[in-house]
C-alpha positions in Angstrom: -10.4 35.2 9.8 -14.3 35.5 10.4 -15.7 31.9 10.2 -18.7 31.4 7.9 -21.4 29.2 8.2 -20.9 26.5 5.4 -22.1 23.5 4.9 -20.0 21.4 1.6 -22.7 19.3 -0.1 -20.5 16.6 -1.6 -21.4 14.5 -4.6 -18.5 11.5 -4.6 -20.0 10.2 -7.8 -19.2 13.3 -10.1 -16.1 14.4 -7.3 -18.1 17.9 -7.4 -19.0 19.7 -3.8 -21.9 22.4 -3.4 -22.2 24.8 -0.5 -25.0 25.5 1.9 -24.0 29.0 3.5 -26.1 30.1 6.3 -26.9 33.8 6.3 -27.9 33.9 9.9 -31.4 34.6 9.7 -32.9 32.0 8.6 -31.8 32.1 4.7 -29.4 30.4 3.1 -27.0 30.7 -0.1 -26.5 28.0 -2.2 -23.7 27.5 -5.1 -23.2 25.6 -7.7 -26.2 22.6 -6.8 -27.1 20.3 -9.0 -30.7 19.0 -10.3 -30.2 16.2 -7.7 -31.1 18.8 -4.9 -31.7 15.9 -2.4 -29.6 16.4 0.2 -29.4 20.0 -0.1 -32.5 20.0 1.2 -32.4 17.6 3.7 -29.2 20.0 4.9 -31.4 23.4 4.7 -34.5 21.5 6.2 -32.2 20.6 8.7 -30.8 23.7 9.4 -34.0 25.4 9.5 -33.0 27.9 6.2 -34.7 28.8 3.3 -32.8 29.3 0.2 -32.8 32.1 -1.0 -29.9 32.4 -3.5 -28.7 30.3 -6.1 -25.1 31.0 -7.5 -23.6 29.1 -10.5 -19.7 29.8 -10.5 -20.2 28.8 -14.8 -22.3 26.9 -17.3 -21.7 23.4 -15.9 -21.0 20.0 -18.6 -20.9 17.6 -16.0 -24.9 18.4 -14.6 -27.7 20.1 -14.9 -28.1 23.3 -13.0 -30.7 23.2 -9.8 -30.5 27.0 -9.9 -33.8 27.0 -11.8 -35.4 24.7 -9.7 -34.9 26.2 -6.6 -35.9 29.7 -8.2 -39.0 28.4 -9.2 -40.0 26.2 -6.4 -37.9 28.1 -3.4 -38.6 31.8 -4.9 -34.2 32.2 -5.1 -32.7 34.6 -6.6 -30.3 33.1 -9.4 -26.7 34.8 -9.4 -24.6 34.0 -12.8 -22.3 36.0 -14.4 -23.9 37.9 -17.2 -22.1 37.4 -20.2 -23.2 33.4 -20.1 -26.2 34.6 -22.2 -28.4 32.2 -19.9 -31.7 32.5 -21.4 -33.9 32.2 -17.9 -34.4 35.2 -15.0 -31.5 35.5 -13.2 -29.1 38.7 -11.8 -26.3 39.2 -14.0 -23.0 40.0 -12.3 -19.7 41.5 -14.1 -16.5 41.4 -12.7 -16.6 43.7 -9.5 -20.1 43.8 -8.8 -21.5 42.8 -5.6 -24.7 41.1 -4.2 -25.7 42.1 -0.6 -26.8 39.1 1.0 -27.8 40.9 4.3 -24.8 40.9 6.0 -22.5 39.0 4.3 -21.6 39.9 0.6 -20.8 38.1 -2.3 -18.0 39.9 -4.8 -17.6 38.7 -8.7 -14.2 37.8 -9.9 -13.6 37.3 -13.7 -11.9 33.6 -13.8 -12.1 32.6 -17.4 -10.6 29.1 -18.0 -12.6 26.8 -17.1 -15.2 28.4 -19.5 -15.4 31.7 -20.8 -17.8 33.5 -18.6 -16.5 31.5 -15.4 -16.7 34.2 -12.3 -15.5 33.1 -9.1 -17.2 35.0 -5.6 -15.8 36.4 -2.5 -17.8 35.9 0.3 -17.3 38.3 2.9 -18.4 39.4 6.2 -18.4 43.4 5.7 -15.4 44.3 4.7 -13.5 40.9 5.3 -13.3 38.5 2.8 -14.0 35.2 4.6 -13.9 32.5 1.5 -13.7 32.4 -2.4 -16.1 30.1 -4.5 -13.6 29.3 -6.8 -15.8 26.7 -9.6 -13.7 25.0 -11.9 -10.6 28.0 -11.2 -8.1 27.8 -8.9 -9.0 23.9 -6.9 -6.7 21.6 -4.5 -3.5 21.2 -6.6 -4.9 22.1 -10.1 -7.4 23.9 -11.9 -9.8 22.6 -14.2 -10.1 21.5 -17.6 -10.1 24.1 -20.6 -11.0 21.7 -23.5 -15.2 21.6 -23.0 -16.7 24.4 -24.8 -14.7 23.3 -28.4 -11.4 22.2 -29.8 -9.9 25.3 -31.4 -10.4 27.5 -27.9 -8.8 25.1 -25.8 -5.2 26.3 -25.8 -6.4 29.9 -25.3 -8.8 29.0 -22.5 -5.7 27.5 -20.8 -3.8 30.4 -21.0 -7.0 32.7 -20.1 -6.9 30.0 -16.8 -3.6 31.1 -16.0 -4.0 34.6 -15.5 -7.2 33.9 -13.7 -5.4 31.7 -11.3 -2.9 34.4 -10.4 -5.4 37.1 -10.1 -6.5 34.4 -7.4 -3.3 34.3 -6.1 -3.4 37.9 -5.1 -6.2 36.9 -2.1 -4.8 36.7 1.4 -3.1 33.9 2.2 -4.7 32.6 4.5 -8.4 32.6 3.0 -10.3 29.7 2.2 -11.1 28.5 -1.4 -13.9 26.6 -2.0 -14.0 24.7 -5.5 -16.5 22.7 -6.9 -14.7 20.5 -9.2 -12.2 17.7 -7.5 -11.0 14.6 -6.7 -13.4 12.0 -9.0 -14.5 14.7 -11.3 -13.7 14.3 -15.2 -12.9 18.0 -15.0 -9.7 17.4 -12.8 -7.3 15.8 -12.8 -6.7 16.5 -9.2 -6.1 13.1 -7.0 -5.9 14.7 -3.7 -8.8 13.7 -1.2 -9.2 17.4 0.5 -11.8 19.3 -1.4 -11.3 22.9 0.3 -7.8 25.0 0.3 -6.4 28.2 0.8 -4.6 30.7 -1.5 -1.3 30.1 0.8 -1.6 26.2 0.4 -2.2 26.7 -3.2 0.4 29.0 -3.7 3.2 26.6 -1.9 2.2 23.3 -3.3 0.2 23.8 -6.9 2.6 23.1 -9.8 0.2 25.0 -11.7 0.5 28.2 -9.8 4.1 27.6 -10.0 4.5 27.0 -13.4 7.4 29.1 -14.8 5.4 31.3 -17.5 2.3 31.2 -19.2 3.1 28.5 -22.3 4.6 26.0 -19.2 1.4 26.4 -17.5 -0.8 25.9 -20.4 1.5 23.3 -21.6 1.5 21.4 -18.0 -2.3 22.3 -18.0 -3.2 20.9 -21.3 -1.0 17.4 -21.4 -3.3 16.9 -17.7 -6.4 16.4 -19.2 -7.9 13.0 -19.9 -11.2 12.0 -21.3 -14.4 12.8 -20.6 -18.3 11.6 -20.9 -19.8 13.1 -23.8 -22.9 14.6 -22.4 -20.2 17.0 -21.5 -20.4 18.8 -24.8 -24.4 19.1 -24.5 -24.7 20.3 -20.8 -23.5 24.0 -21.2 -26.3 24.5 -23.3 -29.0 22.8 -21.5 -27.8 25.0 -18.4 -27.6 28.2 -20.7 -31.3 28.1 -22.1 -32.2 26.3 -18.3 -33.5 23.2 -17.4 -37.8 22.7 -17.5 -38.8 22.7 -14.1 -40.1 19.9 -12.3 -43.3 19.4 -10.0 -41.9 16.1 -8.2 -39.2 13.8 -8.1 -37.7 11.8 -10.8 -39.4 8.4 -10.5 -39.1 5.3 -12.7 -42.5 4.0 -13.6 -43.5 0.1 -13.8 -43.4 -1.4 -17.0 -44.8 -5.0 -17.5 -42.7 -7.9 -19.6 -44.2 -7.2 -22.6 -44.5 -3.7 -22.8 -40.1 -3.8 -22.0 -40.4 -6.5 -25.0 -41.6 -3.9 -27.0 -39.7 -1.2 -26.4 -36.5 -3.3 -26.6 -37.7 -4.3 -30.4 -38.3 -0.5 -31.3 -34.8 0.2 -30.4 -34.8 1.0 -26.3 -31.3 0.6 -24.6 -31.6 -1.7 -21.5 -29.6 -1.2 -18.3 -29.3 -3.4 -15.9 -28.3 -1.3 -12.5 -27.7 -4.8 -10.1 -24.3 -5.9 -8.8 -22.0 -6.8 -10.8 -22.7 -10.6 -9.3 -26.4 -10.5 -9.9 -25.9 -9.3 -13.1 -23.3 -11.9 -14.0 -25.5 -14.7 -12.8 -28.1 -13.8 -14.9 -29.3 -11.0 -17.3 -31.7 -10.3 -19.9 -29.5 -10.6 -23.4 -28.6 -7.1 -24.7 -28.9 -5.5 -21.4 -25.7 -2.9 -20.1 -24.4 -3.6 -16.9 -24.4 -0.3 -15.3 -24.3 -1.3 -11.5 -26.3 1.6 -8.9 -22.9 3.6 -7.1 -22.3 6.9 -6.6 -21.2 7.1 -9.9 -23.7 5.4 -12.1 -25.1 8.5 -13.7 -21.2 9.2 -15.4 -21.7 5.8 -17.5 -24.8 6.1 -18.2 -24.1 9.7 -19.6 -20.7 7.9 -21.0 -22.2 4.3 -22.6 -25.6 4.4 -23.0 -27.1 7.0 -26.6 -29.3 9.8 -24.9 -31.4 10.3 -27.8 -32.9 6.6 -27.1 -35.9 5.4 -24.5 -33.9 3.6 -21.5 -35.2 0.5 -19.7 -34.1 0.1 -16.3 -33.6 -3.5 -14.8 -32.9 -2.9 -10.9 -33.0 -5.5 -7.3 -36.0 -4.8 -4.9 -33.6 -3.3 -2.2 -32.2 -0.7 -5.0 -33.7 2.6 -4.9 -35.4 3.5 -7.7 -35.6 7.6 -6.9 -31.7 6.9 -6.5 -31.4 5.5 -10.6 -33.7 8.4 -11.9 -32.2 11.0 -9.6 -28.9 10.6 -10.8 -30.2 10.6 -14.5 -31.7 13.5 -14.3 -29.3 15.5 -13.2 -26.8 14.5 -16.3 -29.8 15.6 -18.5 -31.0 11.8 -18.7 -34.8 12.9 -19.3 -35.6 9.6 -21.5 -35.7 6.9 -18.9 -39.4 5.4 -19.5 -39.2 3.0 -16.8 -38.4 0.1 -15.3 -39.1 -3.8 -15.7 -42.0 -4.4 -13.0 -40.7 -7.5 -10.7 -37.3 -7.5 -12.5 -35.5 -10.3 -13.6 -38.0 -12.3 -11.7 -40.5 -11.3 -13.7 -38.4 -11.5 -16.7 -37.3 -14.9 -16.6 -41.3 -15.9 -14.8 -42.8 -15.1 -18.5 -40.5 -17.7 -19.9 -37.6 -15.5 -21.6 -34.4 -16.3 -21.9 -31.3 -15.0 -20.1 -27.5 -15.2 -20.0 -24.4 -15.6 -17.9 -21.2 -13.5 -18.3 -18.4 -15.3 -16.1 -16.9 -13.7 -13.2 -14.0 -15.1 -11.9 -10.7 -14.3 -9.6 -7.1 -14.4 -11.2 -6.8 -18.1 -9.9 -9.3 -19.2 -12.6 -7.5 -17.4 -15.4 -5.8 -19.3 -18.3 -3.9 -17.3 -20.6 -6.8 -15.7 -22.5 -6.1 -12.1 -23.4 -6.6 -9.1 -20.5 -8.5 -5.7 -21.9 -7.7 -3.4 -19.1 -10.7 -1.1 -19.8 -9.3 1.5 -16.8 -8.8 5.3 -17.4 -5.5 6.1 -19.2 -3.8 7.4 -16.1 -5.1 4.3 -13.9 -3.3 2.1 -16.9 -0.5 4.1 -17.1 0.3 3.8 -13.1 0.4 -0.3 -13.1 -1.2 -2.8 -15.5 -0.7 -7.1 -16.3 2.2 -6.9 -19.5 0.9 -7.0 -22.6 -2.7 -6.0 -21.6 -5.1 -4.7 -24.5 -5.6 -0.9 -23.1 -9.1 0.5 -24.4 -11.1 2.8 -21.7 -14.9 2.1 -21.0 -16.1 4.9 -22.2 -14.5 4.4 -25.8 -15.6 1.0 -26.3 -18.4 1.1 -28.1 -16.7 2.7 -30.5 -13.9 0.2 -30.6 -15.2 -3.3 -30.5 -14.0 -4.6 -33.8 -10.4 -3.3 -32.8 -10.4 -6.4 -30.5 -8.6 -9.4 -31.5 -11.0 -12.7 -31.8 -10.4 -14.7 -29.2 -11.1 -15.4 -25.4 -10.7 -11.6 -23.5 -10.5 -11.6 -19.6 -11.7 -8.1 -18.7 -10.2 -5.8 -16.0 -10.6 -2.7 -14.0 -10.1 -2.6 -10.4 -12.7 -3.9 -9.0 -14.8 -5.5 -11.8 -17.7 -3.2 -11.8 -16.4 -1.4 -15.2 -15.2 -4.4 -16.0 -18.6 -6.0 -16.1 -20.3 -2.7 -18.1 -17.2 -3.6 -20.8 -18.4 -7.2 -21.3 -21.9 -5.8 -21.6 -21.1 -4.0 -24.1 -19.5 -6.7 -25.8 -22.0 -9.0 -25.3 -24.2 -6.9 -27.2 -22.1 -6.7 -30.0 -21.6 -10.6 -30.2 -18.5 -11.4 -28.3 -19.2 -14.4 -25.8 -16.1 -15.5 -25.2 -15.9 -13.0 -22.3 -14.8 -13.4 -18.6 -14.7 -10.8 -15.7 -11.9 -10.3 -13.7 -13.3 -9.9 -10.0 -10.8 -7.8 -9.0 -7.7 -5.7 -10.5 -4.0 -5.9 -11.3 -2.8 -5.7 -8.2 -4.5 -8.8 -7.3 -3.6 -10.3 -10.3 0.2 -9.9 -9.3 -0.2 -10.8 -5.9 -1.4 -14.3 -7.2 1.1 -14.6 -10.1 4.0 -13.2 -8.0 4.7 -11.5 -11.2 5.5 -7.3 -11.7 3.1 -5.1 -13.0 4.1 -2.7 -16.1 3.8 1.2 -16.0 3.3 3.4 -18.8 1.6 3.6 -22.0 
């Protein structure tokens, strides 16, 4: 097998990778990027490489394409398949067609599944293959979901995804496959760490490339897929009609007390990106605890309206191009700015703040435990008797809470804290924070945890 030149751009907090592929003379392929296109650059600035292709594998709901961006400010040719009606200059490809990249090629495959006009792309080196792009098609153990373009296509996505992951099948054994969704991402429900496969691996260990006939795999396919944000139902389109370009960074401008003040009375949400501790200690009332991690910008997209201003609250050492990046590229275009000085600042103009307890399973009475974990996580090992509503449905779901003390647990009390947040906001009080999760929890009760729903 010819080796290739790639460099996997990984983004932990969405569980998606990009690739880099050097070209070998001084240009470079890039697929499936985000609008956070910091450390693509930093990797083709390192590398010495221009880039001079853009390939998106499908129209993406878990970010915003940087295709556009890097046509417009890198001169890259945009490759997409062409029946995604994307509204912006880019080369169309249908199943077969090829794109010399001078030297290596890149081939179109039809994958539907994922999305309807999902193509997957050979790379190869002349006449060998020497990788697949696979997208949200065949990935390490699974495939991804079929349920995000609308309700009544699901069931025949997932069977459209079963012929496309044989027709993968067919590739040589022993060629890579490159997938952009995977472990972390909302569109898998993959848990494996490895990011990049090959067709044999695939072929010997995916239960889904195994599955017995088309309704067991769509079956098996279908009863895999858990929630998901909703800004995942917007994105296709945003990336369809493309994203306005930028001329800089996302930044968060400085916003004085009483300029936040007023935009909190018209209606502004408030986040509140600091630790979990700081944020416990002390907080402006009404503010979303939202802590700054890889995957901040999947709550904000889950908790926090996107048709309403946002505030952001954040430490000195947190960096603010980090908060706005990872806005951005889940369409968050309506962050105003942030509190100038922060809580400091806040609290230095005379206005009042709260506390939201934080404590470790030594503390804990026997108030009621809302386990506000994915369903899966819950499913795997919880405290008996534990309230089960995930974060991201919460908002929705506060009055199905009983009235009384609530300790609240994840795993390691950073969703925890954005639950009590919420609840906060809604008027519950009578909230503490687990620090950590239920295996802590057990080790200090000595008691078993429960599985299942």
């Amino acid at each position: 097998m010819t080796a290739v030149d790639l460099h996997p751009i990984v983004d932990e907090g969405l569980g998606n990778s990009a690739y880099l592929v050097d070209l070998g003379d001084g240009r470079a392929l890039a697929v499936d990027v985000s609008l956070d296109l910091r450390e693509v650059r930093r990797t083709a600035e390192r590398l010495g490489l221009t880039i001079a292709y853009a390939a998106d594998t499908h129209l993406h709901a878990d970010f915003v394409t940087g295709a556009c961006q890097l046509s417009a400010t890198d001169g890259a040719r945009v490759l997409a398949s062409v029946t995604g009606d994307r509204t912006y200059d880019h080369t169309g490809l249908r199943d077969g067609d090829e794109v010399d990249l001078g030297g290596l090629r890149l081939r179109a495959l039809a994958t539907p599944g994922h999305t309807h006009e999902h193509l997957s792309f050979v790379l190869s080196d002349g006449e060998t293959p020497v990788g697949v792009f696979t997208g949200g098609s065949l990935m390490v153990g699974t495939a991804a979901r079929t349920d995000l373009v609308s309700d009544d296509q699901t069931e025949a996505l997932a069977r459209a995804q079963y012929r496309s992951l044989r027709r993968l099948a067919t590739l040589s054994d022993d060629l890579p496959v490159w997938p952009t969704h995977g472990a972390g991402s909302f569109c898998s429900s993959s848990s494996d760490a490895d990011r990049t496969t090959t067709i044999g691996r695939e072929k010997a260990t995916n239960a889904l490339l195994r599955s017995e006939d088309e309704d067991a795999f769509a079956s098996a396919l279908l009863d895999s897929m858990g929630t998901y944000p909703p800004y995942f139902r917007r994105l296709a389109e945003v990336n369809r009609r493309g994203p306005g370009v930028r001329d800089s960074d996302p930044a968060l401008p400085s916003l004085e007390v009483e300029r936040v003040r007023t935009l909190l009375d018209a209606g502004a949400s408030l986040v509140d990106a600091r630790p979990k501790e700081a944020f416990g200690d002390q907080h402006i009332p009404t503010a979303l605890a939202i802590p700054l991690r890889p995957t901040f910008a999947s709550w904000l997209g889950w908790i926090v309206p996107p048709d309403r201003p946002v505030v952001i609250v954040r430490n000195p050492d947190q960096d603010p191009t980090e908060v706005a990046s990872q806005a951005a590229k889940i369409g968050y275009d309506n962050l105003v700015g942030e509190l100038a000085g922060g809580i400091v600042a806040w609290t230095g103009a005379g206005f009042p703040t709260e506390r939201t307890r934080l404590e470790g399973p030594e503390q804990l009475a026997n108030d009621r435990v809302l386990d506000v974990r994915q369903a899966d996580e819950f499913s795997d090992g919880h405290v008996p008797g534990a309230i089960h509503i995930e974060l991201g449905e919460l908002p929705s779901r506060v009055d199905d809470l009983p009235h009384e003390p609530l300790v609240v647990m994840c795993n390691h009390g950073e969703r925890s804290m954005s639950a009590a947040s919420l609840l906060e906001a809604a008027g519950r009080h009578d909230v503490t924070v687990l620090t950590g999760g239920p295996d802590e929890w057990a080790e200090h009760t000595g008691s078993e945890l429960q599985t299942g729903t």
